[in-house]
C-alpha positions as CSV (number, residue, x, y, z in Angstrom):
1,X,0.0,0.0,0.0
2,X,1.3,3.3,-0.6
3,X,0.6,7.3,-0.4
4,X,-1.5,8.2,-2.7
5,X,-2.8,11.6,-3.6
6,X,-6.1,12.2,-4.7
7,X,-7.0,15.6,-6.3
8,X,-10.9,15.4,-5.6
9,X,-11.7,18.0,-8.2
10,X,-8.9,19.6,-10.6
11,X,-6.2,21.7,-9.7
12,X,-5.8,23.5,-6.8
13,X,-8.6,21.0,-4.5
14,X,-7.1,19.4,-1.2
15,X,-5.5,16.2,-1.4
16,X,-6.3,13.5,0.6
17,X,-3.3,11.0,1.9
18,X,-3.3,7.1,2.4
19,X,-0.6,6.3,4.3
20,X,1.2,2.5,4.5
21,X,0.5,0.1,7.2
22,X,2.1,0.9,10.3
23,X,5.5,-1.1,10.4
24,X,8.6,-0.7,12.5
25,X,11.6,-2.4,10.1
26,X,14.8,-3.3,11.8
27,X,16.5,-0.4,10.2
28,X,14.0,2.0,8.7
29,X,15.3,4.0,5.7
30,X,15.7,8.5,6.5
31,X,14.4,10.9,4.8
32,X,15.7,14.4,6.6
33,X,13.7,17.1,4.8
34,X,14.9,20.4,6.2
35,X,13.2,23.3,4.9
36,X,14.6,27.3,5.1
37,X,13.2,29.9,7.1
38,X,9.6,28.7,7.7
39,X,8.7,29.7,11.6
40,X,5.8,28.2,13.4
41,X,3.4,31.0,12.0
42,X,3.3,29.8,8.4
43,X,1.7,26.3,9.2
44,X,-1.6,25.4,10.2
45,X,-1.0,22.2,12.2
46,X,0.4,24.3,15.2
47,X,-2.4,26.5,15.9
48,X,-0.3,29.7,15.6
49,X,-1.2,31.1,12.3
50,X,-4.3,33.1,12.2
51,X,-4.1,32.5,8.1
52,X,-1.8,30.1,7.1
53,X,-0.2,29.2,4.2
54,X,-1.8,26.4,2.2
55,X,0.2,23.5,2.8
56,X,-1.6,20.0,2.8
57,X,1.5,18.0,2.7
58,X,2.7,19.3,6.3
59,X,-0.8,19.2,7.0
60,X,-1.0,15.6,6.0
61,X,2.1,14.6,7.8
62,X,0.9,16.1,11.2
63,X,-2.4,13.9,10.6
64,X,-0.2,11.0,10.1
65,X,2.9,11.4,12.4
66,X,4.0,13.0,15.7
67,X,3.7,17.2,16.0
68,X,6.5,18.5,17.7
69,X,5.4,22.0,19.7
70,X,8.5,23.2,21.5
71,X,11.5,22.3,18.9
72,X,14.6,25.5,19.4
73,X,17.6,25.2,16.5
74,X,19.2,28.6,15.9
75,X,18.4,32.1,14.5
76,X,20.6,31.8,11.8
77,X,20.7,28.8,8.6
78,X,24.4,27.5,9.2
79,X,24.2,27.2,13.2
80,X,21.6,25.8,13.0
81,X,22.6,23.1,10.0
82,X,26.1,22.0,11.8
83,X,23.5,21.6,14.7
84,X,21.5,19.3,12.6
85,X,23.7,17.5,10.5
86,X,26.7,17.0,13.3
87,X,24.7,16.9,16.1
88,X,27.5,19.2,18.1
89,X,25.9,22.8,19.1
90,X,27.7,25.0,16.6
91,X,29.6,27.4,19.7
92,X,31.6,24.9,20.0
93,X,33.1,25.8,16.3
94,X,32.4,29.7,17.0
95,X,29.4,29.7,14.9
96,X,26.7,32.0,15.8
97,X,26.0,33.4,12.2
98,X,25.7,32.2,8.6
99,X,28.3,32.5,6.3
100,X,28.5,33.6,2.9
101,X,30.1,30.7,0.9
102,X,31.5,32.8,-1.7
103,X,33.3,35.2,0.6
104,X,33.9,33.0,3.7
105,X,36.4,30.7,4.3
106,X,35.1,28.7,7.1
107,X,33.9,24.8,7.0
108,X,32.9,22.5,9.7
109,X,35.9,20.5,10.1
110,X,36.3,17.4,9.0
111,X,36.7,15.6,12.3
112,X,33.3,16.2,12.6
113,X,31.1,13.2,12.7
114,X,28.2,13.5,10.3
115,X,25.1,11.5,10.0
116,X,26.3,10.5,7.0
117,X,29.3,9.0,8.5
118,X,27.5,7.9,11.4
119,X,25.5,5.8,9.9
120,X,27.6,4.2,7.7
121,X,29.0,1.3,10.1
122,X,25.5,0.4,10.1
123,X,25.1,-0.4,6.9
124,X,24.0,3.0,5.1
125,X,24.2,4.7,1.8
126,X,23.5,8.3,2.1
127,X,23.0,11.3,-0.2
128,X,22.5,14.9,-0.2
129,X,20.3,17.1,-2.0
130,X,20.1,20.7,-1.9
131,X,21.4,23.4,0.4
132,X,24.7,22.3,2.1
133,X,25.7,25.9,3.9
134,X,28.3,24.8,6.0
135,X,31.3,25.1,3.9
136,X,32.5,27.9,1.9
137,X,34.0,27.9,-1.9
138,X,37.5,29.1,-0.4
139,X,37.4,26.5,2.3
140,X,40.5,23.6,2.7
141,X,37.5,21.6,1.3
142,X,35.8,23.8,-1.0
143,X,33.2,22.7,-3.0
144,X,33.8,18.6,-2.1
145,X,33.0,19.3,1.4
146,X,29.6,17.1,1.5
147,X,31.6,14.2,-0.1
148,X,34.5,14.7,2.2
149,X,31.9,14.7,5.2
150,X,30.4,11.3,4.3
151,X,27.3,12.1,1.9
152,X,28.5,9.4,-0.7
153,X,26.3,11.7,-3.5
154,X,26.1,15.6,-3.4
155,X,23.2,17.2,-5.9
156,X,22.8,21.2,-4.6
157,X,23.8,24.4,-3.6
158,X,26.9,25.4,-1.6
159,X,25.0,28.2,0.5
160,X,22.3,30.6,-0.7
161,X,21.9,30.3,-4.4
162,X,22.2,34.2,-4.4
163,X,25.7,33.9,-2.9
164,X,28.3,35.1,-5.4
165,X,29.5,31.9,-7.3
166,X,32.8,30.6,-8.6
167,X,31.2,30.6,-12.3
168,X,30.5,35.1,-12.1
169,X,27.0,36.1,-11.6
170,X,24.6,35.7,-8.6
171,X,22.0,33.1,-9.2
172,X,18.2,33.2,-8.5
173,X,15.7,30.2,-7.9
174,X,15.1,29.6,-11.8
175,X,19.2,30.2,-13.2
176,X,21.4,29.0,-10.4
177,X,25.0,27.2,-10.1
178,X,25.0,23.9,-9.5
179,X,27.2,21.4,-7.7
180,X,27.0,17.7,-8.3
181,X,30.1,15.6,-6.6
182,X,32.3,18.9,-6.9
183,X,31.7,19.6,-10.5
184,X,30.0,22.9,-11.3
185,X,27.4,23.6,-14.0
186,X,25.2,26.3,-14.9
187,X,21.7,25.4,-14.4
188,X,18.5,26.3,-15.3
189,X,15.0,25.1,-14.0
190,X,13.1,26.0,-10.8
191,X,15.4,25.2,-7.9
192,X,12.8,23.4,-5.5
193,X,11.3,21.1,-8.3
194,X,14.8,20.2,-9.1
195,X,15.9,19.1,-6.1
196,X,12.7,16.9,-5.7
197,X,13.7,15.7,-9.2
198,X,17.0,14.9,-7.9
199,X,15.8,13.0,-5.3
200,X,13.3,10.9,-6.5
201,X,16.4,9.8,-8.8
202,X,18.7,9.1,-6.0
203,X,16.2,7.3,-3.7
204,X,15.4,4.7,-6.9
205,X,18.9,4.0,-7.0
206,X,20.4,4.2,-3.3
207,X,20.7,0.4,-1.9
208,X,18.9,0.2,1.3
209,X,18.8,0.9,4.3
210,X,19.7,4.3,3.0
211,X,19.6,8.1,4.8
212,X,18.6,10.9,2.4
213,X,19.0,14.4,3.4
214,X,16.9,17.4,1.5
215,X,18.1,20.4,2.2
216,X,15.6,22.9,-0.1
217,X,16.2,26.4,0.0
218,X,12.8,27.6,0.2
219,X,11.1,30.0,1.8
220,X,14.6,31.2,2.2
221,X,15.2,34.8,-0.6
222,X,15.3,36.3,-3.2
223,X,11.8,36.4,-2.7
224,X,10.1,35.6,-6.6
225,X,6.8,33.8,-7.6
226,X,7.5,30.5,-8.1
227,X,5.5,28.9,-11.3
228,X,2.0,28.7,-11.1
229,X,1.7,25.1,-11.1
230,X,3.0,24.8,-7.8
231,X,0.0,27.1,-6.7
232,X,-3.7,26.8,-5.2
233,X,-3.8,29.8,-6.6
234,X,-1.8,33.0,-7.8
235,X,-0.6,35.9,-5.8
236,X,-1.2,38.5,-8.2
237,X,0.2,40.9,-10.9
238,X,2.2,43.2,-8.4
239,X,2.8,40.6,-5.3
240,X,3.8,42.5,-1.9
241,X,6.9,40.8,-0.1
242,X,4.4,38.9,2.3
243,X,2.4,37.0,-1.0
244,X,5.8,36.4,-2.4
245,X,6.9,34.4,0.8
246,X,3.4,32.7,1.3
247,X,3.4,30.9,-2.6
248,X,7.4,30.4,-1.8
249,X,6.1,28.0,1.6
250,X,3.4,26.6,-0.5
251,X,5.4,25.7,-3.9
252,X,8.1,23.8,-1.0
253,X,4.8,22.3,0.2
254,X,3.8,21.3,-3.1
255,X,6.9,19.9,-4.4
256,X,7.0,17.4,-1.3
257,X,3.5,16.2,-1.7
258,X,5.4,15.0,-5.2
259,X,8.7,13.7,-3.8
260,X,6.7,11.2,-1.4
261,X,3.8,10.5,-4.2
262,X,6.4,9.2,-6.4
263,X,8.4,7.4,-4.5
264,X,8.0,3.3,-4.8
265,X,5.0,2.2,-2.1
266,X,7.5,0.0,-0.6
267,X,10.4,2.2,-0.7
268,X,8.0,4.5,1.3
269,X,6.7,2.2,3.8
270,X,10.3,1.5,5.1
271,X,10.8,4.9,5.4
272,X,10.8,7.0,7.9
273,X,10.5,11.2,7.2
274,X,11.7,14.0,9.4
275,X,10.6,17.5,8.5
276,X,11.6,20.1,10.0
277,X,12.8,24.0,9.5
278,X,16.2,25.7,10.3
279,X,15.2,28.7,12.1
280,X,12.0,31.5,12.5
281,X,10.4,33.4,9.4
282,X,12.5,36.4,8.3
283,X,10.7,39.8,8.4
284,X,9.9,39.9,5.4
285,X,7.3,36.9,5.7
286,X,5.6,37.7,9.0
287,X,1.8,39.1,9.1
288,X,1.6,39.8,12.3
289,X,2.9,43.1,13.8
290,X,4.0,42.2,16.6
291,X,6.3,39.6,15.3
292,X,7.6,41.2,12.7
293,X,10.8,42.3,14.7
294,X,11.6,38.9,16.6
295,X,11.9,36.2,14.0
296,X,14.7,35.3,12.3
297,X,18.0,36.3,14.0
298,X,16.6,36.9,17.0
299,X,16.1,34.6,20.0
300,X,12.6,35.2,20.3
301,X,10.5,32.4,20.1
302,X,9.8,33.3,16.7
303,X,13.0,33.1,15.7
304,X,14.4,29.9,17.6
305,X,11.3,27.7,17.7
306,X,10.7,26.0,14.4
307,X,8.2,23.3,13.4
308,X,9.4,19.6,13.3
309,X,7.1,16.4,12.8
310,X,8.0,12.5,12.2
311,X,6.4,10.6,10.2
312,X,6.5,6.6,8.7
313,X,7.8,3.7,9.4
314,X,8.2,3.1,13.1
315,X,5.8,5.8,14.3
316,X,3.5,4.7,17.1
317,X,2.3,8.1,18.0
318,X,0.7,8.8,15.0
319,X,-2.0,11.9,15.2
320,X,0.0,13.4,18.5
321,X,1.9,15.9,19.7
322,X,4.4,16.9,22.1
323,X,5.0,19.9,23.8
324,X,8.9,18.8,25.3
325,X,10.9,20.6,25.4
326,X,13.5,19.5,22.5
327,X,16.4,20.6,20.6
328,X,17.1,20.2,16.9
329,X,20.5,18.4,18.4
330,X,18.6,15.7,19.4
331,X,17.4,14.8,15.8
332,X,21.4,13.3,15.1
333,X,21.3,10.5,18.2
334,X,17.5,9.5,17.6
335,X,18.4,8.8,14.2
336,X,21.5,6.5,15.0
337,X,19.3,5.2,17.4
338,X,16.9,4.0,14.8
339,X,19.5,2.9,12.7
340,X,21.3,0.5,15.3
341,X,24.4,2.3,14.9
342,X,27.5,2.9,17.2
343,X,26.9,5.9,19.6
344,X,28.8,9.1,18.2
345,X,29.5,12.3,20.0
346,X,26.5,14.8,20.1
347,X,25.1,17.4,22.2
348,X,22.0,15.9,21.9
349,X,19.6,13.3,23.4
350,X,17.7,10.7,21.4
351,X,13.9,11.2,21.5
352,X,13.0,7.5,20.2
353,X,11.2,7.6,23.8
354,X,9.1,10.1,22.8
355,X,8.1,8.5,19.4
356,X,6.2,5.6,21.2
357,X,5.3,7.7,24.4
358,X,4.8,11.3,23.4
359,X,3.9,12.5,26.7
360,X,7.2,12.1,28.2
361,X,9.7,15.4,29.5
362,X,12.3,15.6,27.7
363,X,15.0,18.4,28.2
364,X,14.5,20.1,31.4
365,X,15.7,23.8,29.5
366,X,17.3,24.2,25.8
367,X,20.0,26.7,24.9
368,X,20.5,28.7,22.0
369,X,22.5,31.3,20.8
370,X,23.3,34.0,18.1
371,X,26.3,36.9,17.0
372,X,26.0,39.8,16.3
373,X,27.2,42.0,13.0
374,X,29.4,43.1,15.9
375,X,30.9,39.6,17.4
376,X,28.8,39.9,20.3
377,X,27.1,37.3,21.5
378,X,23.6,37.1,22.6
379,X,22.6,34.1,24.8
380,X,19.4,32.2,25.9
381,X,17.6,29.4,27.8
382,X,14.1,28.3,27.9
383,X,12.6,25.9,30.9
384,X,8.8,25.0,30.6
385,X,7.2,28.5,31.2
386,X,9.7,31.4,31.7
387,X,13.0,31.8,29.4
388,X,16.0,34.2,29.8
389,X,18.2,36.3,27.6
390,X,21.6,37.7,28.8
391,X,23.6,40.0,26.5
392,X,26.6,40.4,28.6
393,X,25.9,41.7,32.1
394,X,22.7,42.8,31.0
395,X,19.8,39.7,31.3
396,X,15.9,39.7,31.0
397,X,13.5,37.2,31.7
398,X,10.3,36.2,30.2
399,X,7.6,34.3,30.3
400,X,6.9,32.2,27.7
401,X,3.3,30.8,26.4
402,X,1.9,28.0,24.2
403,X,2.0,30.6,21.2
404,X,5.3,33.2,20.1
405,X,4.2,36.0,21.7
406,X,6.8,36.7,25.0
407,X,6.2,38.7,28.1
408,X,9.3,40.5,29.8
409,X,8.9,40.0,33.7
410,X,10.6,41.2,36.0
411,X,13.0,39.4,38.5
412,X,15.5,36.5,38.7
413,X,15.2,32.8,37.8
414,X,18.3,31.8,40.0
415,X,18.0,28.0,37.8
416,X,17.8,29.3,34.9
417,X,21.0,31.3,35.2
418,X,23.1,28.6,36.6
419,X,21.7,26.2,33.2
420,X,22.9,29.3,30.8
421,X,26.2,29.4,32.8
422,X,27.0,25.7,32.2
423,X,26.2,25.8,28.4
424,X,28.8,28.3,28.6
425,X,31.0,26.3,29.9
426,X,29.9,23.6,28.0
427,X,30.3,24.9,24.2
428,X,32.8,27.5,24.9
429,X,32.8,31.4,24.4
């Protein structure tokens, strides 16, 4: 049995999903989908957005999977990827920033553990599509860095696809340079749909178990109108920044719905998928007022919190939700967990518990952090209700709610402060 989706009437009508039976193989194979700069306020599933974006697939996978409701990663894309694909909290490599990969020089080192080359002494192939971000052109590695870090196949981007490029001009979502195994190309086609089409290439042709990262780089800019085929509907002649954004969010939407109706039914039902964002909605892309200055690149909860949701093969909590506390750190060890493989180093904490159980605590606070344009760096930690913010001596606590929105209190939360002194200590200044 497989996913199928049914368009009940034309274009643009809401599809339904089958999924597979519930299974639980021995090794399941991993589909990491990591989408760019979609907050919590975009997506209907987590009862934030007062009008959200259109996106039945996410929808779908909520219906069918386990809703995570109190996920931190970082304000910025490359933070909070080495967090992700390393599972090691990027202070630890002085990253609080992203980097731009045609002026930067920086890469995660190579000593680094991936997932990709933590899972191979299990027995997995691996590949990765889309937006690496953690390596720069003029890096020891330069444009091999995903092969030298375990992905056994590389189809994407180095960083943004607006970043100045090794072949002259800057490239935008439909003409845009393209890496494949280190060699570069000119490429033209819209960049979602092409990494989808990359993927569905890969996945008929990786051996099993395998773990498949997609790394796509929308909703992240240049803002554009993607084409219309991706859309329930149009925004317009003359779209504002705001409609721009929205269709962006729904065309990634859209272009999933694809990736997992194409894939084999049996292929599928081994698998299990992992969606999640990178940090909060830029500016640009928020409605609401008083959001609008604490998303991305701040450590407001709209700009540290992201959506994240589990779905396939092995899920027991299907339909649920959580609301521990969890950090996108602890995606790396769950996932060798799954896989049976040898412990590696990681900041994180598995949350297989939580996949059978999803009422369970998880991490008492989370940590996160973020530079500044001027090196300084802005700290935080969260427990259940209250969170605080120190910017060197100067700290403020607040109390946080189900939704984004933030209170500052007054007063001390003398736990709190010791927990943010120990990360300190932990990942280093």
């Amino acid at each position: 049995m497989r996913w199928w989706w049914l368009w009940i009437a034309g274009c643009g009508a809401e599809p339904v999903c089958v999924l597979p039976e519930p299974g639980a193989p021995e090794q399941p194979n991993l589909l990491v989908v990591l989408i760019d700069d979609v907050g919590l306020e975009q997506l209907g599933p987590w009862g934030i957005a007062s009008d959200p974006v259109p996106t039945p697939t996410i929808d779908c996978l909520c219906r069918e999977g386990l809703r995570f409701d109190n996920v931190w990663a970082s304000p910025f894309c490359t933070p909070a990827r080495v967090a992700l694909w390393s599972g090691m909290h990027p202070r630890r490599e002085g990253i609080g920033r992203f980097i731009n990969v045609g002026q930067s020089s920086w890469e995660l080192p190579l000593e680094r553990t991936t997932l990709a080359e933590a899972l191979r002494p299990a027995g997995y192939s691996s590949a990765f599509l889309g937006k690496w971000h953690i390596g720069a052109f003029a890096a020891p590695s330069g444009r091999m860095h995903p092969n030298l870090q375990g992905f056994t196949y590389f189809s994407g981007i180095l960083g943004n696809v607006d970043h100045l490029s090794e072949l002259g001009p800057k490239g935008d979502y439909f003409d845009w340079e393209h890496l494949v195994n280190g060699v570069r190309l000119w490429r033209r086609g819209y960049l979602t749909s092409a990494m989808v089409d990359d993927a569905l290439e890969v996945i008929d042709e990786l051996p099993e178990p395998w773990v498949v990262a997609l790394s796509l780089q929308g909703a992240h800019s240049p803002l554009h109108t993607p084409p219309r085929r991706l859309l329930s509907r149009g925004p317009g002649a003359d779209p504002s920044e705001l409609e721009q954004f929205r269709a962006m969010v729904e065309a990634v939407d859209t272009e999933l719905g694809r990736l997992l109706a194409d894939m084999e039914p049996g292929v599928l039902s081994r698998t299990q998928i992992w969606t999640l964002s990178d940090n909060g909605t830029p500016s640009h892309g928020i409605a609401d007022p008083e959001l609008v200055s604490r998303g991305k690149g701040t450590l407001f909860e709209a700009g540290v919190r992201v959506p994240m949701v589990v779905t396939g093969a092995g899920v027991q909590a299907v339909g649920g939700s959580t609301d521990a506390l969890v950090s996108i750190l602890d995606v790396f060890p769950t996932l060798l967990q799954l896989a049976g493989a040898p412990e590696a180093p990681s900041d994180g904490a598995s949350l297989l518990p939580l996949l059978t159980d999803p009422a369970l605590d998880h991490h008492d606070v989370l940590y996160a952090d973020v530079t500044s344009l001027s090196g300084e760096v802005f700290r935080a930690v969260r427990g259940p209700d209250t969170k605080l913010v120190r910017r060197g001596e100067q700290a403020q606590l607040y109390e946080v709610g189900d939704g984004l929105r933030e209170v500052a209190i007054d007063g001390e939360d003398p736990a709190l402060s010791e927990a943010l002194d120990a990360f300190i200590e932990a990942y280093g200044q």
